[in-house]
ROPA-380223 format. One record per residue: x, y, z of N, C-alpha, C in turn; residue in one letter. Coordinates in steps of 0.1 Angstrom, whole numbers, plus 5000, padded with zeros to 4 digits. Each point is the difference from the previous one (the first is absolute). Example, Ala and Ser with C-alpha at 12.3 -4.5 7.8 and 13.67 -1.06 7.14 Angstrom:
# ROPA-380223
513249435078499150125000500950125000A 499650114993500950115000499250115008S 
END
This chain:
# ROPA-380223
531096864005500149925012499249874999X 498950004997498849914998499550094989X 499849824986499050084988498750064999X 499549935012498350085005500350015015X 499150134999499350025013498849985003X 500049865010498550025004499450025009X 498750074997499750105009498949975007X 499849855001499049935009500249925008X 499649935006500049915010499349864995X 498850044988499449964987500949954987X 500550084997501249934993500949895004X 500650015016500749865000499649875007X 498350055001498949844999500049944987X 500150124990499149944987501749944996X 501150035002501549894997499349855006X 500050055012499949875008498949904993X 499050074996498549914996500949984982X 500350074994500449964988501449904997X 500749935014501249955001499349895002X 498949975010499749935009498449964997X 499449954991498949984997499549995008X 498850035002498549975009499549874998X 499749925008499549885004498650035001X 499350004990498350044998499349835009X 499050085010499549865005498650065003X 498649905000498449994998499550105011X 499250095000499150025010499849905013X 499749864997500149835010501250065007X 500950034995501749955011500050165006X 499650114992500050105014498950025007X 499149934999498449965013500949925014X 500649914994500849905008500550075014X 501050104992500950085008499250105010X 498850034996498550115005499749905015X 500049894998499049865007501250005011X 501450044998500349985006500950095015X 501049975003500250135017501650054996X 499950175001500950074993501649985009X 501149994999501350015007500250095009X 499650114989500350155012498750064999X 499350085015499050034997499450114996X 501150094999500050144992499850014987X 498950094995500449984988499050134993X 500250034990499450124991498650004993X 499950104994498550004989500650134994X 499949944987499550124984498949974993X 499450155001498350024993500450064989X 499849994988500150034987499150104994X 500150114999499150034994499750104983X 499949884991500550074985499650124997X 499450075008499450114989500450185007X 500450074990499950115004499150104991X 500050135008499050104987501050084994X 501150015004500950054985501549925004X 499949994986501249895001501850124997X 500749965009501250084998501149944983X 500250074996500949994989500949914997X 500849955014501049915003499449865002X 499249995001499449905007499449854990X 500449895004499549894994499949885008X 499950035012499349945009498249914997X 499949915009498749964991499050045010X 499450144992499050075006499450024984X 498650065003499150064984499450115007X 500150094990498550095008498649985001X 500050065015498349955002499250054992X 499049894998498950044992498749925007X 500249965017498549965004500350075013X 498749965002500150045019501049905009X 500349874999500849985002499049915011X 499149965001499249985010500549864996X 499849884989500849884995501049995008X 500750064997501650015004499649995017X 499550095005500250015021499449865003X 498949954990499349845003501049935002X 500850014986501249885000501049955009X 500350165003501350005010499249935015X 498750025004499749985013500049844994X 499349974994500149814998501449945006X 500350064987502049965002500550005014X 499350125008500550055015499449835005X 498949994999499949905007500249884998X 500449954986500149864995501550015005X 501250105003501249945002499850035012X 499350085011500149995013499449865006X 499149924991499649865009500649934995X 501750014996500649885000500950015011X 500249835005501049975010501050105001X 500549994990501750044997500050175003X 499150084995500050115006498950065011X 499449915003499549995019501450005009X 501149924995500849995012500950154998X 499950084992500850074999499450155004X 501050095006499950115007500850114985X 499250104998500150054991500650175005X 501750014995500350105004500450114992X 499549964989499850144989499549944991X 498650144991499449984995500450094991X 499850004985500750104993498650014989X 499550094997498650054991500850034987X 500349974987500950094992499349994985X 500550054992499050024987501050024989X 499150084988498550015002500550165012X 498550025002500150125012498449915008X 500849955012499249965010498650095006X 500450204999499150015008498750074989X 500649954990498649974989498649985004X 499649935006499249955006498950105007X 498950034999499250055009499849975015X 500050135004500049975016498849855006X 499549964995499049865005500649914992X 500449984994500949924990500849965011X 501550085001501050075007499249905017X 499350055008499749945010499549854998X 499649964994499349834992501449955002X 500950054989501049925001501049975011X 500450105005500949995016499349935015X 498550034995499449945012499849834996X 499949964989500149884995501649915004X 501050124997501449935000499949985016X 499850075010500250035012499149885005X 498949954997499549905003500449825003X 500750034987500649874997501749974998X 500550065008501950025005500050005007X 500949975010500950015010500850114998X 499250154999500950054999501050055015X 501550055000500650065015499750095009X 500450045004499750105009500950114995X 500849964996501150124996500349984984X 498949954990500249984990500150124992X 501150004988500150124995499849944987X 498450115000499250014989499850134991X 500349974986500550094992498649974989X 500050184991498950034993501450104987X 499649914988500850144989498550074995X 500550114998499250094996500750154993X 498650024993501050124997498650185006X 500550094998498950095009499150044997X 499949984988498450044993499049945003X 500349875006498449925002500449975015X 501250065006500249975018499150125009X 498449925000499350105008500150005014X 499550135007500249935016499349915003X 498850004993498949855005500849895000X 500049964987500949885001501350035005X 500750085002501449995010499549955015X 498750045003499849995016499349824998X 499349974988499549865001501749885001X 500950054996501349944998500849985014X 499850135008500550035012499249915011X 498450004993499849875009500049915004X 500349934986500449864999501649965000X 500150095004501850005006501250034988X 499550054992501150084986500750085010X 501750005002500450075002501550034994X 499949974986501150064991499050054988X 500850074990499350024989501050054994X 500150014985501549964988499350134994X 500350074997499250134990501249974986X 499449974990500450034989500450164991X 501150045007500150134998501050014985X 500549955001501349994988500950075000X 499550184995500750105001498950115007X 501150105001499250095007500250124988X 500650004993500650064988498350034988X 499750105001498750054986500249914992X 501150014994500549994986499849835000X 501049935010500149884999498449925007X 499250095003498549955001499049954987X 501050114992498550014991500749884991X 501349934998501049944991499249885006X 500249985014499349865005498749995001X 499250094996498350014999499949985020X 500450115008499749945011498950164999X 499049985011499050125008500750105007X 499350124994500150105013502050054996X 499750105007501550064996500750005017X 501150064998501149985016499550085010X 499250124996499450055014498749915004X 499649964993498549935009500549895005X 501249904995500349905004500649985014X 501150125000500250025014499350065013X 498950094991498550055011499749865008X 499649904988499249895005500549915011X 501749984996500449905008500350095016X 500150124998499950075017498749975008X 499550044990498349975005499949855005X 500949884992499449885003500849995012X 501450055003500749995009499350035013X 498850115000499450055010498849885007X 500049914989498249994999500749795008X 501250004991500149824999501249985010X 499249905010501249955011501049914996X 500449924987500549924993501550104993X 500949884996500850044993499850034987X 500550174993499950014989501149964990X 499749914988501349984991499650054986X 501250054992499750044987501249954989X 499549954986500449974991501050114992X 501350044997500550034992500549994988X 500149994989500649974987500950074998X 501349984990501450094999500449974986X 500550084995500050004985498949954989X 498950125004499550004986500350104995X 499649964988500350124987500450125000X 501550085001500350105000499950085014X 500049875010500050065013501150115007X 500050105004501250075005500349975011X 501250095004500849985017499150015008X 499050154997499250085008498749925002X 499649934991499049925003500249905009X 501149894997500249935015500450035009X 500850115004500450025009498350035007X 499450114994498450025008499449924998X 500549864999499049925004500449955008X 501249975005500949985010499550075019X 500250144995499950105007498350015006X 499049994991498949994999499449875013X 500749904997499749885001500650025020X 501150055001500650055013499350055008X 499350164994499250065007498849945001X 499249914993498749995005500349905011X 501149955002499949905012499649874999X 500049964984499349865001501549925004X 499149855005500549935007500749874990X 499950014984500949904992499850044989X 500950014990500350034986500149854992X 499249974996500449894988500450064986X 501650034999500450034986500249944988X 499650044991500549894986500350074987X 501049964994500550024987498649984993X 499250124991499649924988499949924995X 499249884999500249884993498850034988X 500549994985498750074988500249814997X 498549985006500049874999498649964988X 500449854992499449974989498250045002X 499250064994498450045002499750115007X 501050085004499550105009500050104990X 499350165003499350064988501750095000X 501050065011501550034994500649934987X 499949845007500349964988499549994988X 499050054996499449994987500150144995X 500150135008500550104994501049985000X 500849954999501449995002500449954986X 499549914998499949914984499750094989X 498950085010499850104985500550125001X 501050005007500950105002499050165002X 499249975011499250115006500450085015X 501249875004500850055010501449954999X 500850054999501649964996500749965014X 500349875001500949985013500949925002X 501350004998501149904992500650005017X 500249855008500449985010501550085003X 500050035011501850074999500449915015X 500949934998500649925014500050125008X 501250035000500950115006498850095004X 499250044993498850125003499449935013X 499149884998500049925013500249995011X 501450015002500549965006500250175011X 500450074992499950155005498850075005X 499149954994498750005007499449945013X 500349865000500349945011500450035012X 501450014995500850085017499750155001X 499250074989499850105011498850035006X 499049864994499150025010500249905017X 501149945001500249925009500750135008X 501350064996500650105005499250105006X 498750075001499550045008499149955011X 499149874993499349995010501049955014X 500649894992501249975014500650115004X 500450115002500350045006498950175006X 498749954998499250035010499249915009X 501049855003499449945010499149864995X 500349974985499349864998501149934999X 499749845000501049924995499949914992X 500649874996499649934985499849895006X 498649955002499249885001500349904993X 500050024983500549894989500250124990X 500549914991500450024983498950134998X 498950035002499050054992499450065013X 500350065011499050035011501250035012X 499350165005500650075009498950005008X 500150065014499049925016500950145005X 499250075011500350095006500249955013X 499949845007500249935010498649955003X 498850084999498549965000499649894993X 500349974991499249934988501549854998X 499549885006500649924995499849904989X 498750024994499349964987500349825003X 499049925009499949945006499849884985X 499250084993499649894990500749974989X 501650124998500549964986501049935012X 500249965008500849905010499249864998X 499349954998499049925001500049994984X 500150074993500049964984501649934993X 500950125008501449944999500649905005X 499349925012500549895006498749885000X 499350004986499449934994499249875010X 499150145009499249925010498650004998X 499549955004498149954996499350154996X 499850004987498950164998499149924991X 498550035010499149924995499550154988X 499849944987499750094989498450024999X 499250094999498850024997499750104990X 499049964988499950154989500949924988X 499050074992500349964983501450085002X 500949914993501550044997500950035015X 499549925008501050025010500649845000X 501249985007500949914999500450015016X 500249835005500649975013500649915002X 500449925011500449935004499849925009X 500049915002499649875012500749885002X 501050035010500949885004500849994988X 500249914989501250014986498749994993X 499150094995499249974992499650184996X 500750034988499250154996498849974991X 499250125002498750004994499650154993X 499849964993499050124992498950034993X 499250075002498749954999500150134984X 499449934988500250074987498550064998X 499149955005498650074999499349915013X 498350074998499649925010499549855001X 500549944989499749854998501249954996X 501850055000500749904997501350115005X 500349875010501450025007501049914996X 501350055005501249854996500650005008X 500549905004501049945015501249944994X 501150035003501349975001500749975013X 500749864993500949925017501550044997X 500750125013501749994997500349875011X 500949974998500749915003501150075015X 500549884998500850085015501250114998X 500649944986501350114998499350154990X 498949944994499550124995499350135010X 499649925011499250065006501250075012X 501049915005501450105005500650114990X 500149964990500650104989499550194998X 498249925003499350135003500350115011X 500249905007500250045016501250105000X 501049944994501150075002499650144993X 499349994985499850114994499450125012X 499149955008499350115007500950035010X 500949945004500550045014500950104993X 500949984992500950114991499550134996X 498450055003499050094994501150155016X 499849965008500550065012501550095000X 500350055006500950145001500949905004X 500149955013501049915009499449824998X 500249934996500349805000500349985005X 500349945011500849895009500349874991X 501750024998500349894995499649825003X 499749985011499649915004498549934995X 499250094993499150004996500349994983X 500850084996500550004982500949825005X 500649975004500249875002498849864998X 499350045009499149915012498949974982X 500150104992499150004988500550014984X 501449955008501249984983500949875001X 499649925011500749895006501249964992X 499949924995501749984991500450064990X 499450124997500850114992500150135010X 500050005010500850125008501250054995X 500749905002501150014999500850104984X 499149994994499950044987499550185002X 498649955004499250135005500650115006X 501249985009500650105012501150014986X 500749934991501250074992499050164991X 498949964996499250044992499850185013X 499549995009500150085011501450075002X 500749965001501850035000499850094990X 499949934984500050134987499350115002X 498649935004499150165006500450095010X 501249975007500350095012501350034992X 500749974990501150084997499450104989X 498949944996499550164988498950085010X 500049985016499550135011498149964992X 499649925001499049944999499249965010X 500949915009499849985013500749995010X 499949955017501250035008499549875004X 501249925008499549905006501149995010X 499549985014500049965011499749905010X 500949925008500249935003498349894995X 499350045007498449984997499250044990X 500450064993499050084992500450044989X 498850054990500750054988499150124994X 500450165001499350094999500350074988X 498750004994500250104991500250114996X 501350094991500450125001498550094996X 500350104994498550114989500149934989X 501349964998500150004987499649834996X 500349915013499649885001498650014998X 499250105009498850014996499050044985X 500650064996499950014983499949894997X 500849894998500449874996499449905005X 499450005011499549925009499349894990X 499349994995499249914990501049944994X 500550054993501349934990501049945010X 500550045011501049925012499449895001X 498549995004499249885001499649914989X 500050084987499749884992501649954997X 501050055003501249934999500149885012X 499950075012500249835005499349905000X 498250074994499349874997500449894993X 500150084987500649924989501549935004X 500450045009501449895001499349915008X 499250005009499149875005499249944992X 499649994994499049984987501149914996X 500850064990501249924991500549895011X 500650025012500449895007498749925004X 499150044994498849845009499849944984X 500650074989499049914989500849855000X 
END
C-alpha cells in the first residue's frame, strides 16, 4: 500500500525539514522576537532533562547517564527559568502546559526537585487549569517528591512502562518485573490526584500474542488514563542497535507482524472503553494531552534544558548544550505545511481545516483522500475526514502523502 510505514509524527517533520530547508538566523533576530508582544497568549514550556540512571536499550534520545549530583544542572535550569521569564514576549504569555520530559525528570533529588519548580513557578504565568506533566519512570518516583510535584501543581505524569511482559523487560533493559510495576502504579493511583499515563512499545523482538494482548489487558485494568503506543523504532546509537549489528539480538522487521500487533492491541483496549486521540495515543476520556495539541498545531513552547527544542512565533530553537543554541525562520507556506501535518495526527480532521492549510492543492488533496477511502483507510463525510484502524496504522504515511503533494505544488 505505502513502501514505508512511518511510525512517527517525527518522521513526517524531518520530510518536511529535509524538503524545505531551514532558514538558520543569529541569536540578534530571535532576542528581537523576545523584545517583543506574542499574537496569541497561550502558550507552553519544555524542561529537558538529559540524564537518566539506566539507560533503556531502545533508546537514543539525547540523555547520558548520570554521573554528578546534578546540582550544575538544577542551577542552570533556574537561570534559564529566569532569563526567559524576564522577557517581554513571554511576560505576556499565560502558560497552559508545561511538559518536564527526558532524560528521566524525576532524577533529581527531592531539594533539587523543589529549587527547580519553585523557581519555574516564580517566573510564569503559569494557568489555573494548566496541565502540567512529569515523565518518569518508578524507581526514582518517591512519595516525597511526588507530594513536592503535587505542590507545585504536577498533575499528569507519563510512566515509562514499555511492557509489562518479564521477558520483554529485561530485552529493553527496563526495572523491576510486572508484579512490582503494577503494585506501584495502584499505590500511586491511591497516593496521586493527577492523571496517570503510560508508555507502551509493540513489536520487539520475538514478541507474542500473549504478551500484547497482557499488555493490553494489563494496561485496562489498572485504569490508567492514556496509552502512548509505538512500533519499535531500533534507532541509529541506541545499545539494541548495536547488539543487533553484532548479532546479539536477531530482529528482522516483519510489516504484516506489525501490523497484527497493532490492532490487537487497539482491539481490546477500545473496546474496554478507550478511544484514539491520534496516530500513537488512546485517552480513556480523562486525559486530553493538552501539550501534544500545542506541539501539533505548532504554537509557542518556550524550550528550557540541554537538548530541548521549541518554538516562538515562526522561529524554532534548540538549545545543543549550555552555551550553544540554533534558531530557525519557516516561512509562511512552510510553517502552514506543518500545520496541516499536525492537524492530520487526530482520529477525525475537519476538512475545512485540511483545506484552510493545503490552499491551492485541495483540490488534489481530497482526490488523494477519495483513494484513501476506497482502500477503507479513511471515511469522509460531508465535513470531515476520519480515520479507519487500519487508517490508523498508516496514519503517518497518509500524512506524509499529502504533505508531500503540498510540498511538490509550492516548489
Amino acid at each position: 500500500m505505502f513502501d514505508i510505514r512511518y511510525k512517527s509524527h517525527h518522521d513526517v517533520k524531518n520530510i518536511i525539514e529535509k524538503s524545505m530547508k531551514r532558514k538558520i538566523v543569529t541569536p540578534f533576530t530571535f532576542n528581537k522576537v523576545l523584545k517583543g508582544v506574542p499574537v496569541s497568549q497561550e502558550g507552553g514550556i519544555y524542561v529537558h532533562t538529559p540524564y537518566c540512571d539506566k539507560i533503556c536499550s531502545f533508546c537514543n534520545m539525547n540523555r547520558k547517564q548520570v554521573d554528578n549530583d546534578l546540582n550544575d544542572y538544577t542551577e542552570y535550569l533556574c537561570k534559564e527559568f529566569k532569563k526567559y521569564g524576564a522577557k517581554n514576549y513571554i511576560k505576556e504569555k499565560k502558560i497552559t502546559t508545561i511538559f518536564f520530559g527526558g532524560g528521566t525528570p524525576t532524577i533529581y533529588k527531592a531539594y533539587q526537585l523543589e529549587k527547580i519548580l519553585s523557581t519555574l513557578r516564580e517566573n510564569f504565568n503559569v494557568s489555573d487549569d494548566c496541565e502540567f506533566t512529569f515523565e518518569t519512570t518508578l524507581h526514582n518516583l518517591t512519595w516525597e517528591k511526588l507530594e513536592i510535584m503535587e505542590k507545585y501543581g504536577v498533575n499528569r505524569i507519563s510512566i515509562g512502562i514499555q511492557t509489562f511482559s518479564n521477558r520483554g523487560r529485561k530485552l529493553l533493559n527496563r526495572t523491576y518485573d510486572k508484579e512490582y510495576i503494577t503494585t506501584r502504579i495502584k499505590e500511586i493511583r491511591e497516593r496521586f490526584k493527577g492523571l496517570i499515563c503510560i508508555d507502551i512499545i509493540y513489536n520487539y523482538p520475538d514478541q507474542t500474542d500473549e504478551e500484547i494482548e497482557d499488555d493490553a489487558k494489563t494496561a485496562c485494568s489498572l485504569g490508567v488514563d492514556s496509552v502512548s503506543f509505538y512500533s519499535l523504532m531500533i534507532q541509529e546509537g541506541s545499545q539494541i542497535s548495536k547488539d543487533r549489528s553484532e548479532n546479539k539480538v536477531i530482529f528482522k522487521y516483519n510489516l504484516a507482524r506489525d501490523k497484527e500487533l497493532h490492532d490487537k492491541f487497539l482491539n481490546i483496549t477500545l473496546s474496554n472503553g478507550y478511544s484514539i486521540l491520534e496516530h500513537t495515543k488512546i485517552t480513556n476520556g480523562k486525559d486530553g494531552y493538552r501539550y501534544i495539541r500545542n506541539v501539533n498545531s505548532f504554537s509557542d513552547l518556550i524550550a528550557i534544558g540541554v537538548g530541548a527544542g521549541g518554538r516562538v512565533s515562526d522561529y524554532e530553537f534548540f538549545h545543543l548544550n549550555k552555551l550553544i543554541s540554533f534558531y530557525a525562520y519557516d516561512n509562511e507556506t512552510k510553517f502552514r505545511i506543518k500545520k496541516l501535518s499536525g492537524i492530520l495526527q487526530y482520529k477525525v480532521v475537519e476538512l475545512d481545516k485540511i483545506k484552510e492549510f493545503s490552499k491551492d492543492s485541495y483540490d488534489k488533496i481530497y482526490k488523494l483522500l477519495e483513494d484513501f477511502e476506497k482502500k477503507g483507510l479513511v471515511k469522509l463525510s460531508e465535513k470531515t475526514m476520519e480515520y479507519t484502524l487500519d487508517g490508523v496504522f498508516w496514519g503517518n504515511s497518509i500524512t506524509a502523502c499529502l504533505v508531500e503533494q503540498v510540498m511538490n505544488d509550492n516548489k
